[in-house]
N, C-alpha and C positions, 0 to 999 in steps of 0.2 A: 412375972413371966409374960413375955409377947405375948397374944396369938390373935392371928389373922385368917379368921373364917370365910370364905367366900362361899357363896349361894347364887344358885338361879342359872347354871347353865345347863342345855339341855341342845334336845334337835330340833331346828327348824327350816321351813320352807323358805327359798331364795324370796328379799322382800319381805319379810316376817321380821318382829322386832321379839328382842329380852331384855331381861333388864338384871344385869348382875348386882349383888351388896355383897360387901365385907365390912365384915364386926369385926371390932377392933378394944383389944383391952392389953393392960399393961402397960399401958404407957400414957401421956398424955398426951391424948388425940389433936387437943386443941390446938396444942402448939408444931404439928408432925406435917408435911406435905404428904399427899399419897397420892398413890399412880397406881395406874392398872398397863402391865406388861401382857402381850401374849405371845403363845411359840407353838409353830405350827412345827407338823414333823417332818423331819429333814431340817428345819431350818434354825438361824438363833433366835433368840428371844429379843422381843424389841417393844418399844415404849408403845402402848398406846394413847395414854392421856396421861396427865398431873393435875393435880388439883393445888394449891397455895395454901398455906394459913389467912391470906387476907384474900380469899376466894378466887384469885385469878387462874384460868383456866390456860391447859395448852395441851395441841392435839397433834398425834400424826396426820402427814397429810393425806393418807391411806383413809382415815378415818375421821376427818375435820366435814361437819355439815351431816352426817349421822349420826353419832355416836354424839353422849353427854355426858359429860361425868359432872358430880356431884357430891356431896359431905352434910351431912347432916352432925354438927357438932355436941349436940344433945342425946344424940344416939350414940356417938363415938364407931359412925357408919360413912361408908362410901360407897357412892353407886355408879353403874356404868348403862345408861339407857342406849342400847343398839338399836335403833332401826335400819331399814331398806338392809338387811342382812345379804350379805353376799356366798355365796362357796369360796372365796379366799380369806373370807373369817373365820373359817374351820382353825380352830387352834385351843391350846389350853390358856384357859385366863388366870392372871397371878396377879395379885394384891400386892402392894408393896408401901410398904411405912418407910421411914429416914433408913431403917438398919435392916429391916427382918422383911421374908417373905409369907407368906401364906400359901395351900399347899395346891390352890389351882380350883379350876372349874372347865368340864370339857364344855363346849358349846361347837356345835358338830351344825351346819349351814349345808343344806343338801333336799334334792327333789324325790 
């Protein structure tokens, strides 16, 4: 069985960093790409980052030069390091493996 746990969103101050993880079991991590999607309300869901099996990275341009994403394959873990946070990153963050999602993390950007 999938599942895709995500951790570590919360509220912060414009300019303020988090740093999201998602655990990852059921399947084999090692060989999976993972992304972190987010979806603000009102709006669709949209890519933020991907991560590669041979480590190669890609970012929206929303979010390219803050944001980091990350894999730690020993962990069978991916992380999302946000800094200089803005209030149009207010949205829920989703983990996403080749097939399944995970069920979100709010992370709420506000003074």
């Amino acid at each position: 069985q999938v599942r895709l746990v995500e951790s570590g969103g919360g509220w912060v101050q414009p300019g303020g960093s988090l740093r999201l993880s998602c655990a990852a079991s059921g399947f084999l991590f090692n060989f999976s790409p993972m992304s972190w999607y987010r979806q603000a309300p009102g709006k669709q869901r949209e890519l933020v980052a991907n991560i590669f099996t041979g480590g190669r990275e890609n970012y929206a341009d929303s979010v390219n030069g803050r944001f980091t994403i990350s894999r730690d394959n020993a962990k069978n873990t991916v992380y999302l390091q946000m800094n200089s946070l803005k209030p149009e990153d207010t949205a829920v963050y989703y983990c996403k493996s080749r097939f399944n999602w995970g069920q979100g993390t709010q992370v709420t950007v506000s003074s």
